[in-house]
N, C-alpha and C positions, 0 to 999 in steps of 0.2 A: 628285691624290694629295697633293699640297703640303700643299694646305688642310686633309685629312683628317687627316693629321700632325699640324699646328699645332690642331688642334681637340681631339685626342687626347691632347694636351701640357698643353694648356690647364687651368690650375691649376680653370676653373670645370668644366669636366668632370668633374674628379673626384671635386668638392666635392657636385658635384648628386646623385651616385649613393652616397659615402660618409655625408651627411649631407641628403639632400632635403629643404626645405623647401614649405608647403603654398603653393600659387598657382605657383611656378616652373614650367617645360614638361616633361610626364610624370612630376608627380610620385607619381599612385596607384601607374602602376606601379615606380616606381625605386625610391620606399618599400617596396613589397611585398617586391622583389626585395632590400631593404638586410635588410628583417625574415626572410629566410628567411634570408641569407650568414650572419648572427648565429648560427644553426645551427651553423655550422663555425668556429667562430672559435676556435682554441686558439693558447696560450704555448709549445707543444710544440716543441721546436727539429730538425724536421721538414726534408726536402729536399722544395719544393715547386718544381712549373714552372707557369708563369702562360702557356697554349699559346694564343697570340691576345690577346695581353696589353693592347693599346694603351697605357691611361696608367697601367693596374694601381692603380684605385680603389681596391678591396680590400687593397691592401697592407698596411695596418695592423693589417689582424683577426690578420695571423702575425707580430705582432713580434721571436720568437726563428726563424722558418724561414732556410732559407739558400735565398734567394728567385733565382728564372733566370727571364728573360722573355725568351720566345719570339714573335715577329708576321713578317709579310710587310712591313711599311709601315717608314719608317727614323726611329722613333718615340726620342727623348734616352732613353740608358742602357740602349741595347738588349741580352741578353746574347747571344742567338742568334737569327741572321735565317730566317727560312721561305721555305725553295724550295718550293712545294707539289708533292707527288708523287715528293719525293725524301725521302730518313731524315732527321731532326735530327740533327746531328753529336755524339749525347750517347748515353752505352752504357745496352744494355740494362737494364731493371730498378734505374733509380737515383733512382728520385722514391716518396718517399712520399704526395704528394700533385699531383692535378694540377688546378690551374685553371683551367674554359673556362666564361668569363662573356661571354652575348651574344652569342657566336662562332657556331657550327654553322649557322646560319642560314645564313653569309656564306660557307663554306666550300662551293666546288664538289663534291669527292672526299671525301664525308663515310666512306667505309669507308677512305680510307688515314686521314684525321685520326686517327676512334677507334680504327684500328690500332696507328697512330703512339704514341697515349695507352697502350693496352695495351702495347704492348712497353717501354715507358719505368716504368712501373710496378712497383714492387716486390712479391713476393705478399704480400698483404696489405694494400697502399695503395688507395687511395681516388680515385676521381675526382669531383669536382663540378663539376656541368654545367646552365647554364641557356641556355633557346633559348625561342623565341618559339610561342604557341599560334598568337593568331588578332592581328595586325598589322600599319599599313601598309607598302607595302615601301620599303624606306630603302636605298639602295646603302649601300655602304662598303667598295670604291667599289660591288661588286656584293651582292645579295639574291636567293638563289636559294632557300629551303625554308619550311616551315610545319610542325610536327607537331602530332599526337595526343597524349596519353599514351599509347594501344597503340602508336601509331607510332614513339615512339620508343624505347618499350621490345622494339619488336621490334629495330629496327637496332642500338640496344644488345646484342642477344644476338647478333646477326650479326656484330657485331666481340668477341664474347668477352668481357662485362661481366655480370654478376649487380647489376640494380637494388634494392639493399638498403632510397631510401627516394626515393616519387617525391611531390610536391607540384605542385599548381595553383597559380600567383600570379594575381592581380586577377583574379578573377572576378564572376560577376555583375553589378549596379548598379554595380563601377567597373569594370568592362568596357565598361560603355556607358556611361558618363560619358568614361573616356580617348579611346573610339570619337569620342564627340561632340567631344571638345575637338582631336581630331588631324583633325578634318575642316576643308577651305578655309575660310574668311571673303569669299568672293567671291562669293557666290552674289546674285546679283540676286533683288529683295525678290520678283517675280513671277515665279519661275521655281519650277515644281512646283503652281501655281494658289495656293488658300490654304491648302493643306498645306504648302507649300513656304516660304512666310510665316510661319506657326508656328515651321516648324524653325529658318530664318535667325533668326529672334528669340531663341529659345533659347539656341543655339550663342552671340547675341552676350552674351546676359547670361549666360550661363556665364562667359567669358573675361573679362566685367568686375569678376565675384565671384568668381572662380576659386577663391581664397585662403580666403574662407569655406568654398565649397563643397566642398574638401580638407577640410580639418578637420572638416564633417560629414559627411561618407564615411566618415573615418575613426572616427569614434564610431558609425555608423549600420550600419554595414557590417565589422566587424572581422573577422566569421567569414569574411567573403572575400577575405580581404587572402593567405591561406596555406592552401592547402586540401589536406588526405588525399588523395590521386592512386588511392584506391579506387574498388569498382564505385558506392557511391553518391554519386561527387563532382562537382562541378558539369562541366555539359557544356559551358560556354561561357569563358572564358579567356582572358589576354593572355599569360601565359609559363607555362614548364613548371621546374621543378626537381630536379636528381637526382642520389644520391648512390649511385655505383656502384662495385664491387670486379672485378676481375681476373677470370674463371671459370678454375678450376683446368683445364691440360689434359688428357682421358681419361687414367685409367692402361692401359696395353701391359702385352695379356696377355702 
């Protein structure tokens, strides 16, 4: 847990995801995920909570919010610590915004989280929320989920959210580019016959061009860097993106 801390702190963690460079590690998708956050980035002097916050990379897109971060881990400038399965000690309905980047994934009791979010909500605030399509599993310390886009827009209505705008990140050709580049280097030259040869070769000149091979992905592939979360959108996916409101509750006859 130390490490994850000190990792999370880490001036280069945040640099990698506020500012990606091409050839760094994960940058198709971090880029992807940086070009959607740009979405939401307003001046507005907004009450945002950052629920899972770690180093709160994104902190800059809200320069005027009155910025509370929230996590489990005992991360420098915490403002509120997370019992999970208990309230946040913050009253109802006081965030205009709420920010869960990366998170869900890693969250066991995903119906108290996006309860949690709903109740902390103001009508009419917003939540944005990104979690992972199809990736490998990464503790932090633990990895317990995957979704859909229907998948997640169902559990979204189960915890009482109206998905106003949902997007695909990396899809396609860098979907299997990241796939390729987040696979071992260990593989023994004969292991898979001479299919398994081809790939180990690949994989190695991938990682030795990396840098290049960013940069034409990113000209080559643009339309898949952020995709319409419609019925004609790609089927295959590294992360999901969504920006969701409150559902008003029934009126009583």
């Amino acid at each position: 847990m130390q490490e994850l801390e000190r990792t999370l702190d880490g001036t280069l963690y945040n640099r990698q995801r506020m500012a990606p460079l091409p050839g760094e590690p994960l940058y198709l998708c971090l880029s992807d995920l940086r070009l959607a956050m740009e979405t939401v980035r307003t001046s507005e002097p907004l009450r945002l909570l950052d629920f899972g916050c770690g180093g709160s990379p994104y902190r800059e897109l809200f320069p005027h919010a009155d910025y509370v971060r929230a996590d489990y881990t005992q991360v420098s400038g915490l403002d509120v610590p997370i019992a999970p399965g208990k309230p946040l000690p913050l009253a109802d309905g006081s965030f205009d915004l709420i920010l869960s980047t990366q998170v869900l994934e890693h969250v066991e009791d995903v119906g108290w989280y996006l309860g949690e979010a709903h109740r902390l909500l103001k009508p009419g605030g917003r939540l944005v929320l990104s979690t992972h399509g199809f990736f490998q599993d990464h503790g932090c310390p633990y990895d317990f989920f995957r979704w859909t886009g229907e998948g997640l827009r169902v559990q979204l209505a189960l915890s009482r959210f109206n998905v106003d705008k949902l997007f695909l990140l990396t899809g396609g050709m860098r979907m299997a580019l990241t796939c390729f580049e987040t696979m071992p280097l260990d593989w023994r030259w004969n292991e898979g016959g001479g299919h398994g040869m081809v790939v180990s070769l690949f994989m190695r000149l991938l990682h030795v061009f990396k840098s290049g091979v960013h940069s034409w992905a990113d000209r080559q592939f643009a339309n898949q860097r952020v995709i319409d979360g419609g019925p004609a959108s790609a089927r295959s996916y590294i992360g999901l993106f969504v920006i969701a409101s409150p559902a008003h509750p029934p009126e009583e006859n």
